[in-house]
DRENLUMFI-681156 format. One record per residue (C-alpha): x, y, z; residue number from 1. Coordinates in steps of 0.001 Angstrom, whole numbers, plus 500000, padded with zeros to 6 digits. Layout:
BEGIN
+--------+--------+--------+-----+
|     c1 |     c2 |     c3 | seq |
+--------+--------+--------+-----+
|      X |      Y |      Z | NUM |
...
+--------+--------+--------+-----+
END
This chain:
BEGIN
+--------+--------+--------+-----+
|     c1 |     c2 |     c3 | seq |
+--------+--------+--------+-----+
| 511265 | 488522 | 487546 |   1 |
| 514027 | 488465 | 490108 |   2 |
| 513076 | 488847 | 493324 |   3 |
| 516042 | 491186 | 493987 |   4 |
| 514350 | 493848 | 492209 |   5 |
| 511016 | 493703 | 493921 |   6 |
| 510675 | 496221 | 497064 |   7 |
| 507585 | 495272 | 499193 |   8 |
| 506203 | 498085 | 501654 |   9 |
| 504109 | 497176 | 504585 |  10 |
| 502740 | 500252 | 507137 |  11 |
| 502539 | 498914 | 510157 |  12 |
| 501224 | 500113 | 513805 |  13 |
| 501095 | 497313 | 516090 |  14 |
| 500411 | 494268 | 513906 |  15 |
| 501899 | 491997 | 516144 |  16 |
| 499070 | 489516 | 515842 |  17 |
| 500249 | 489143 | 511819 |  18 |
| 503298 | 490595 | 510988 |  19 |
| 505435 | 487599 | 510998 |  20 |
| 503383 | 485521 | 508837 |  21 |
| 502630 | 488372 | 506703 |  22 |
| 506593 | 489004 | 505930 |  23 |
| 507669 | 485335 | 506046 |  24 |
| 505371 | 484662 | 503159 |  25 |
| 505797 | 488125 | 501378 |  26 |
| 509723 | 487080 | 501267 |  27 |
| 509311 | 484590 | 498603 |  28 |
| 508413 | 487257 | 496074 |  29 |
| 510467 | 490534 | 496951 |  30 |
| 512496 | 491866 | 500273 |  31 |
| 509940 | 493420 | 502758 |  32 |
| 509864 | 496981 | 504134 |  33 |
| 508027 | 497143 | 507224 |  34 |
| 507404 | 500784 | 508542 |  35 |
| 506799 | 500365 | 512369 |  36 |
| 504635 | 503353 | 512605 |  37 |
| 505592 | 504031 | 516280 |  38 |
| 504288 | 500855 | 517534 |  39 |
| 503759 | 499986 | 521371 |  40 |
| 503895 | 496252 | 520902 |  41 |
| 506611 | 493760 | 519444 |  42 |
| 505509 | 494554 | 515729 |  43 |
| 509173 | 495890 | 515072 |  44 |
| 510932 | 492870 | 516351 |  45 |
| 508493 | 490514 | 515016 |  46 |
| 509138 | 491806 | 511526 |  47 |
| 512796 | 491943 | 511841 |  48 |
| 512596 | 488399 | 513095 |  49 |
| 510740 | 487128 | 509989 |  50 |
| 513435 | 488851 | 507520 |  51 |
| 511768 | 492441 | 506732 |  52 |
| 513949 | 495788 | 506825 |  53 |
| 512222 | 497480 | 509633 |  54 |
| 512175 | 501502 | 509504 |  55 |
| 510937 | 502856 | 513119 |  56 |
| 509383 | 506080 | 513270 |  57 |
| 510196 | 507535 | 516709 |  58 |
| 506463 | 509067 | 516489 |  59 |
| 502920 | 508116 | 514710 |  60 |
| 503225 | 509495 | 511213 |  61 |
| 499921 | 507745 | 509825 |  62 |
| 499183 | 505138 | 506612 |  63 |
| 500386 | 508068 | 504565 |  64 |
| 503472 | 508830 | 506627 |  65 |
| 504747 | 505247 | 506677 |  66 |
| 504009 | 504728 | 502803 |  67 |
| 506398 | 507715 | 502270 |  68 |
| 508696 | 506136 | 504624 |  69 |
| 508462 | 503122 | 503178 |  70 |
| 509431 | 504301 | 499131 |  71 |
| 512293 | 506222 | 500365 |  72 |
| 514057 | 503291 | 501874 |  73 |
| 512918 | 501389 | 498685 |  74 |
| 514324 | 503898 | 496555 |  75 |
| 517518 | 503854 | 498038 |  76 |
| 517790 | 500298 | 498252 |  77 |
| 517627 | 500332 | 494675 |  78 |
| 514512 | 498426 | 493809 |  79 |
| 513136 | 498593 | 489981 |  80 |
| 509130 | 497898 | 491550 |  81 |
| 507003 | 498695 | 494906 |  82 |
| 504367 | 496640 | 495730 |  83 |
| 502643 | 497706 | 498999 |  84 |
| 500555 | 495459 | 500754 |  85 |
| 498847 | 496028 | 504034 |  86 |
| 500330 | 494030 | 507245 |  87 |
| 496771 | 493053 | 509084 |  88 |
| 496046 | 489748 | 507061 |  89 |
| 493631 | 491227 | 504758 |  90 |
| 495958 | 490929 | 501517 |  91 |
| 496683 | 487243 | 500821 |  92 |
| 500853 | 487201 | 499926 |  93 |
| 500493 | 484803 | 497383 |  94 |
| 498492 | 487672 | 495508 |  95 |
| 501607 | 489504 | 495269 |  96 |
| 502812 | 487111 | 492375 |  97 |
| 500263 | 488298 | 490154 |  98 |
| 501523 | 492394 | 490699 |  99 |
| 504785 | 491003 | 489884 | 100 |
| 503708 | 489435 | 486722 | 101 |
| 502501 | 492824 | 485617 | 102 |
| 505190 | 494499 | 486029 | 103 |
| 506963 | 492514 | 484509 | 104 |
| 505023 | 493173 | 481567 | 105 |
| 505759 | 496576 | 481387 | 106 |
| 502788 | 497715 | 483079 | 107 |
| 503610 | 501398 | 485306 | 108 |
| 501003 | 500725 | 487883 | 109 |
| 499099 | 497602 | 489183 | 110 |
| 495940 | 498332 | 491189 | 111 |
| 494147 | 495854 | 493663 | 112 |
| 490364 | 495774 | 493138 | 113 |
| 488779 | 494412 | 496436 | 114 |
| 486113 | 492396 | 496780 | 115 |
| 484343 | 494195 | 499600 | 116 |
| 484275 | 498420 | 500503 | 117 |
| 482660 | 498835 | 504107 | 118 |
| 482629 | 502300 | 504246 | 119 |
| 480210 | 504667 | 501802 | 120 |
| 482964 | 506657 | 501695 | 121 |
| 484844 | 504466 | 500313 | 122 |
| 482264 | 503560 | 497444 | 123 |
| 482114 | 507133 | 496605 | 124 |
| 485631 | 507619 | 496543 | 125 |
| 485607 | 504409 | 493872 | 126 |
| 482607 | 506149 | 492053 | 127 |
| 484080 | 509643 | 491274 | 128 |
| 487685 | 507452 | 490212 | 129 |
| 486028 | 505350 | 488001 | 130 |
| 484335 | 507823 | 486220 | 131 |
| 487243 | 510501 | 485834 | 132 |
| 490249 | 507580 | 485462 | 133 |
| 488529 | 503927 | 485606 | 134 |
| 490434 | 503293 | 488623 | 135 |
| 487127 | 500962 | 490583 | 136 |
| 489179 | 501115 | 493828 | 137 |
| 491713 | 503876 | 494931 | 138 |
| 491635 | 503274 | 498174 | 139 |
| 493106 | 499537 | 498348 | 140 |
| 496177 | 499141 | 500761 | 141 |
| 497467 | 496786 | 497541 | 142 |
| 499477 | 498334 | 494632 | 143 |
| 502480 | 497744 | 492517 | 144 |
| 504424 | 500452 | 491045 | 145 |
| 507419 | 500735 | 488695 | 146 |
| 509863 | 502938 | 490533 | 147 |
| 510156 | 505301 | 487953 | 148 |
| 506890 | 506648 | 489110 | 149 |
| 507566 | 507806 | 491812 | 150 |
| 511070 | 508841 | 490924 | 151 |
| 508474 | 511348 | 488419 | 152 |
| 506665 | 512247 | 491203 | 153 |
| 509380 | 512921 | 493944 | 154 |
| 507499 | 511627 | 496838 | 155 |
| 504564 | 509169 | 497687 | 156 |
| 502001 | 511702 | 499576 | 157 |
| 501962 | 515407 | 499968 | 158 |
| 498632 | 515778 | 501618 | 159 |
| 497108 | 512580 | 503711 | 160 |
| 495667 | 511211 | 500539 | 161 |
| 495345 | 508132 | 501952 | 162 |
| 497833 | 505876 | 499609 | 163 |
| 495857 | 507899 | 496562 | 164 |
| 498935 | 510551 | 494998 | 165 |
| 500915 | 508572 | 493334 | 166 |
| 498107 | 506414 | 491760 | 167 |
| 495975 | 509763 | 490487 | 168 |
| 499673 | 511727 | 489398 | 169 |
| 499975 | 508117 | 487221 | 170 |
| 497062 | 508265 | 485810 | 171 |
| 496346 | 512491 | 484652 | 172 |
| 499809 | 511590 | 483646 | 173 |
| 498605 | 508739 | 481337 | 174 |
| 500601 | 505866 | 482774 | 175 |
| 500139 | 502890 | 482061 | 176 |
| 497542 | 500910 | 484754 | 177 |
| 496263 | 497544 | 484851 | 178 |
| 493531 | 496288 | 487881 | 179 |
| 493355 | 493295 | 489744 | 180 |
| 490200 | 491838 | 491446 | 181 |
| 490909 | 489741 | 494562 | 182 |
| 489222 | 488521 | 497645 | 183 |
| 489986 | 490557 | 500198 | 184 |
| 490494 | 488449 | 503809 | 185 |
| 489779 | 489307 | 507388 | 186 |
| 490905 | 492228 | 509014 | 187 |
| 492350 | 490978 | 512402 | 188 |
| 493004 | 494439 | 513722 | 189 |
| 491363 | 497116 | 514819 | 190 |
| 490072 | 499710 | 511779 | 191 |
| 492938 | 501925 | 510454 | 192 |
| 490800 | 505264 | 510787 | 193 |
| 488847 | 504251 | 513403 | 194 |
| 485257 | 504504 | 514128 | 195 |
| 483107 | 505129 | 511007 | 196 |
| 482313 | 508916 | 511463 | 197 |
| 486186 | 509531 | 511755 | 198 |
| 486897 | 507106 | 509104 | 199 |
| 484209 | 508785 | 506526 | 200 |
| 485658 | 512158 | 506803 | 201 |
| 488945 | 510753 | 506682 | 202 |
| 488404 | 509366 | 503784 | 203 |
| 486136 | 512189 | 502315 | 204 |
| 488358 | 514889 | 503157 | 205 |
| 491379 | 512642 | 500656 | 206 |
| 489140 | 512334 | 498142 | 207 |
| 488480 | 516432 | 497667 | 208 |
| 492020 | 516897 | 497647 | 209 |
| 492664 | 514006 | 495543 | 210 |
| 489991 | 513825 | 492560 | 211 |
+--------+--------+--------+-----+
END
């Protein structure tokens, strides 16, 4: 597949540790979309640096916030596919070719399957989807999507559902949805929900709204 057609959209709040690595090597598979979630560090620059289009949010909007961000710009730039892929090292780039390849096939939605969960949140969350949809891992920062998706949808997120809408509107709506396992890598940030109690709720609070 052409890269041309391939929009890839990172969230990011002050990633300047990774950023630039994690766009130079995104940019052999698809143009990247960094949302600098209202950074205080060089995150913005760095990205811009490495070749991303950089949209700046002038205040914090959250993971959900700069997703939405982040498929708007794609959607006017014209791209056919999404991928999103998280900007704190955890998501190898290299993995992206394999999201691409199913695509290509025809496939509406690709789904990253991590190796690891560290909240029990989480592995609830991943319990209750697999047994309504067979999705084993909603919450991963990695997914592909055909545009037309969210073209159906009209948006990426209507209610903090922490990178979940579009995936569950896909699926009631019988879209097609292949999963990929992958090893996920070290986190060299700080936790995107912070500390666990926060995070679990967080993440709780999606998945009532969501499932």
């Amino acid at each position: 597949m052409d890269r041309s057609k391939i929009g890839l959209v990172i969230p990011a709040y002050n990633e300047s540790a990774t950023i630039y690595d994690v766009v130079k090597a995104a940019s052999d598979y698809g143009q990247p979309i960094v949302v600098d979630d209202c950074s205080n560090d060089d995150t913005a620059a760095l990205a811009e640096k490495a070749g991303a289009v950089v949209v700046s949010h002038a205040t914090n909007l959250g993971y959900d916030g700069a997703l939405n961000s982040g498929f708007v710009k794609a959607a006017d730039l014209g791209y056919q596919f999404v991928i999103t892929l998280d900007a704190d090292g955890q998501h190898n780039p290299q993995l992206i070719q394999k999201f691409v390849d199913e695509l290509d096939k025809g496939f509406d939605i690709i789904l990253g399957v991590r190796s690891n969960k560290p909240r029990i949140s989480e592995h609830i969350f991943a319990l209750t989807t697999r047994v309504r949809f067979g999705i084993k891992d909603p919450l991963c920062g990695m997914k592909g999507y055909n545009i037309k998706v969210y073209n159906q949808l009209g948006y990426f997120d209507s209610y903090r559902s922490i990178g979940t809408e579009l995936m569950l509107f896909g699926a009631r709506n019988n879209l097609s949805i292949v999963q990929i396992p992958f090893k996920v890598g070290e986190r060299q940030d700080k936790p995107r929900f912070g500390g666990s109690v926060n995070a679990n709720f967080k993440i709780l609070r999606a998945m009532v709204f969501s499932v």
